[in-house]
N, C-alpha and C positions, 0 to 999 in steps of 0.2 A: 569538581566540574568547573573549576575556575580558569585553566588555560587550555589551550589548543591540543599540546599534548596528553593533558588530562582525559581530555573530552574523545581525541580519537584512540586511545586506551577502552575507554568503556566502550565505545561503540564495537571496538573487534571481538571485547567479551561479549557481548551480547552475542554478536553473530554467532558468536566459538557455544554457546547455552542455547541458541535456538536451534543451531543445527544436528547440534547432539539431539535434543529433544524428539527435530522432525528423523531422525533418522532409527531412534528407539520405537516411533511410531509406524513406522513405514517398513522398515528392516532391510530396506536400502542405504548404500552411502553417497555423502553428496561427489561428486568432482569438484577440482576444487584448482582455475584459472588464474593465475597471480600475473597483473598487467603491470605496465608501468604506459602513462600519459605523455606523448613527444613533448606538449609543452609544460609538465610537471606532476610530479604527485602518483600515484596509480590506483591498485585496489586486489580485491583476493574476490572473485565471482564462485558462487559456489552453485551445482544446480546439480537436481537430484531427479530422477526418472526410474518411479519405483512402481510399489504395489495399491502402497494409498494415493500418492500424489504423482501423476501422470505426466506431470511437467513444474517443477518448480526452482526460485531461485532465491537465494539468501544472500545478498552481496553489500560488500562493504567495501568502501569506496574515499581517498582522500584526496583529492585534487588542487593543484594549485599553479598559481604564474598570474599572465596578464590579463585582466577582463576583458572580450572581446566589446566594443566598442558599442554596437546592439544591446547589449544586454544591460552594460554600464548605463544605456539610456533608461533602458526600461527599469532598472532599480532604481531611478531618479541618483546616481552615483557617477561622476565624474570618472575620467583616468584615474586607475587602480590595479594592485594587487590583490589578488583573492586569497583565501583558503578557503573548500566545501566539503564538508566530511559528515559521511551516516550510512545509515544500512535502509538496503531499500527488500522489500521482501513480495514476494507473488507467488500463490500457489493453485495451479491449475487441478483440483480431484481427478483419480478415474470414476468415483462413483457419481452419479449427478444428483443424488441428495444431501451429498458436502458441499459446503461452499468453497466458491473463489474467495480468496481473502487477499487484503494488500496491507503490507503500513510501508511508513514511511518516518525515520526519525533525523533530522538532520540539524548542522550548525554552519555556519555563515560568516568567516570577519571579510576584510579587506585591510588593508596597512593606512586608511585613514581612518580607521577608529569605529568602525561600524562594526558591529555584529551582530548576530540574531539565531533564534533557534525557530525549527520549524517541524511539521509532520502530519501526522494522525495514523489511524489506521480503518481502514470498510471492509463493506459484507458486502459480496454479490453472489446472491443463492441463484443456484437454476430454479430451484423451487423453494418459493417464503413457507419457512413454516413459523410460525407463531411464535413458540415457546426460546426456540431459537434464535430469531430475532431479539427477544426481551432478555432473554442472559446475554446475548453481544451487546447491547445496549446498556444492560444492567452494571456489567464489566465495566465497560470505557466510565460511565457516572459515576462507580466508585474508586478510578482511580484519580476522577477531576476531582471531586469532591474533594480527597485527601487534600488537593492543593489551595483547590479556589470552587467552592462552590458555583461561581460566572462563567466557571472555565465549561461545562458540559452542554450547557445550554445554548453559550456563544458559539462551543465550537463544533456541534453538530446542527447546527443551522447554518453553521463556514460548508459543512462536509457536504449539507441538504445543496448549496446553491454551487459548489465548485463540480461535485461529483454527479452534475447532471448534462446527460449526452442532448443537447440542447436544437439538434436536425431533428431525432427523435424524439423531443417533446415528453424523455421519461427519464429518470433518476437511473444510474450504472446500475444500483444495488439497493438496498439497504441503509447507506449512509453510514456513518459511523461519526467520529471526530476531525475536524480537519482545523489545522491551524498556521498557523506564520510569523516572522517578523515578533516576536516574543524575544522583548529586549528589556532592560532597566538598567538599574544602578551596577548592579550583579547578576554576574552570568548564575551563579549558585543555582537559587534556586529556579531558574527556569530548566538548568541543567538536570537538576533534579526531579522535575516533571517529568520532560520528555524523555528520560532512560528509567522513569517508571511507565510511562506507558510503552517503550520497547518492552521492560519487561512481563508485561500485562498479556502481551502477544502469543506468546507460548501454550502459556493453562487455558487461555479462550478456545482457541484455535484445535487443543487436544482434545477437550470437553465435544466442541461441535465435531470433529471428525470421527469422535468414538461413538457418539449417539447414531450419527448416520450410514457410516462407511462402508457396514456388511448389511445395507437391506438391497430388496432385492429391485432390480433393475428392467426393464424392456428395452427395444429398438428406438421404439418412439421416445423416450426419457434420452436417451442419448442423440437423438436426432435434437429434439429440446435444447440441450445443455450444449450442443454445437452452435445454435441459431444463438443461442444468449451470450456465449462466447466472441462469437461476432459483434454484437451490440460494444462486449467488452474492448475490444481490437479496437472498432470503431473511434470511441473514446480517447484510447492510449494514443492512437496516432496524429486525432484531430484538433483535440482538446487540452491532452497534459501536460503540465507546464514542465514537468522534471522531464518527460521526453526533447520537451523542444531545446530545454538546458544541454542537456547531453549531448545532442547534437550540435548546437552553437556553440562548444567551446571544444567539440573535436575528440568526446570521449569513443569510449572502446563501444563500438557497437552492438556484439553479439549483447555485454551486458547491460546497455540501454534497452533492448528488444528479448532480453528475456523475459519480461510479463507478458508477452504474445503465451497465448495457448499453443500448442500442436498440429492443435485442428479446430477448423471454426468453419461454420458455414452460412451465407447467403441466401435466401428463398423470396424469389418473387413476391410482393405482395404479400408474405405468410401473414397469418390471423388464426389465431387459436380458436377453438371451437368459444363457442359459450357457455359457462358450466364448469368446465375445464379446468383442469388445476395449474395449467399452464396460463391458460387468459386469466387466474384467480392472481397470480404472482404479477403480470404484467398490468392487471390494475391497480397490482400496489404499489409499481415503480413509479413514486410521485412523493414531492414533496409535505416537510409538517406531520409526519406520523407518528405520534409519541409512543416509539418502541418499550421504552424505559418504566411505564407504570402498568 
């Protein structure tokens, strides 16, 4: 994981092993859209509309040319040349006892000398359940561990304050890991993190979809999982920094706006009853909750 080429190597295998995976789970196959970027670079978007997962996308993406002038600002980075390459993944359940799950694993130069890796990856359940939560949490701690004990602590309190829908005054999810700007002497071993925690993604994500996927469901659970949906929309459109990227520099749209769900919905004023396992989940959306012990 020491050069450019190296790095978007591993990132296409990953895609090429997760999507085998979601697709051995699900017993659908992804489509699979191969772009190319007017002002450089492209990507292979893959999204899959099956039995387990209702709407999902595995895409992997390398981009490159001139930094648009905006953005040069806001990275504190002068006139430049980019390269941005990683796989960005979202997957919407049919069942509403699975969760929405995201990561995100990416790298960063410019031809002045900057580079960086960045990523993480969250949990947002229609419904918290416990046990679930502490193996998502459990996971992400043993794969920082391996590298940096500072890494799980720092970077799910990165996750706790970035992945919070901040109109509504509640956390997306669950939290998980979130981090950025992961630079030093050598790309190595940061390289080596971050495509271990792509590959941490897989076995989490099959464990939670197998515990939940065949229970049984009602109207109101899916009316739920629709309203939560929306919170999630909310977020991606207002808040995300990889949204607002994608679109400042001109990428392929459909694959920017495939973590939109299918279907989401809006409700005047809703308020779960009290009691409720619905208000029980929307109390938890809030930060500092140590899932992990």
């Amino acid at each position: 994981m020491d050069d450019a080429t190296q790095i978007i190597n591993s990132f296409k295998a990953l895609q090429d092993d997760i999507c085998a995976g979601l697709e051995n789970l699900d017993g659908a196959t992804f489509r699979e859209d191969l772009w190319e970027r007017p002002g450089g670079g492209g990507g292979r978007t893959r999204i899959i509309m099956g039995n387990v997962i209702e709407k999902g996308g595995v895409n992997f993406s390398a981009v490159e040319g001139t930094m648009p002038e905006n953005i040069a600002a806001a990275l504190g980075l002068g006139k430049n040349e980019f390269l941005a390459t990683g796989v960005s993944i979202v997957l919407h359940p049919v069942n509403p006892f699975v969760p929405i799950i995201h990561m995100n694993v990416r790298y960063f130069e410019t031809n002045t000398g900057k580079w960086w890796f960045g990523g993480g990856i969250d949990l947002t359940p229609h419904y918290i359940i416990d046990e679930d939560a502490q193996f998502f949490h459990q996971q992400l701690k043993r794969v920082c561990d391996k590298h940096d004990q500072t890494y799980y602590p720092k970077f799910k309190q990165w996750a706790d304050d970035y992945f919070y829908v901040k109109h509504r005054k509640e956390t997306r999810g669950i939290g998980g890991i979130f981090f950025d700007r992961l630079a030093g002497e050598s790309k190595g071993p940061y390289g080596e993190f971050v495509l271990d925690v792509g590959k941490t993604f897989l076995p989490t994500y099959l464990e939670l979809a197998n515990r939940n996927m065949n229970k049984a469901y009602t109207e109101d659970h899916l009316e739920w999982q629709k309203v939560r949906r929306g919170r999630y929309v909310e977020f991606n459109l207002v808040w995300d920094r990889g949204t607002k990227f994608g679109l400042d520099t001109d990428g392929r749209i459909e694959s920017i706006l495939m973590s939109l769900p299918p279907q989401a919905n809006w409700i005047y004023e809703h308020s779960p009853k009290q009691g409720s396992e619905e208000r029980r989940t929307l109390d938890l959306l809030k930060k500092g909750i140590n899932w992990a012990t």
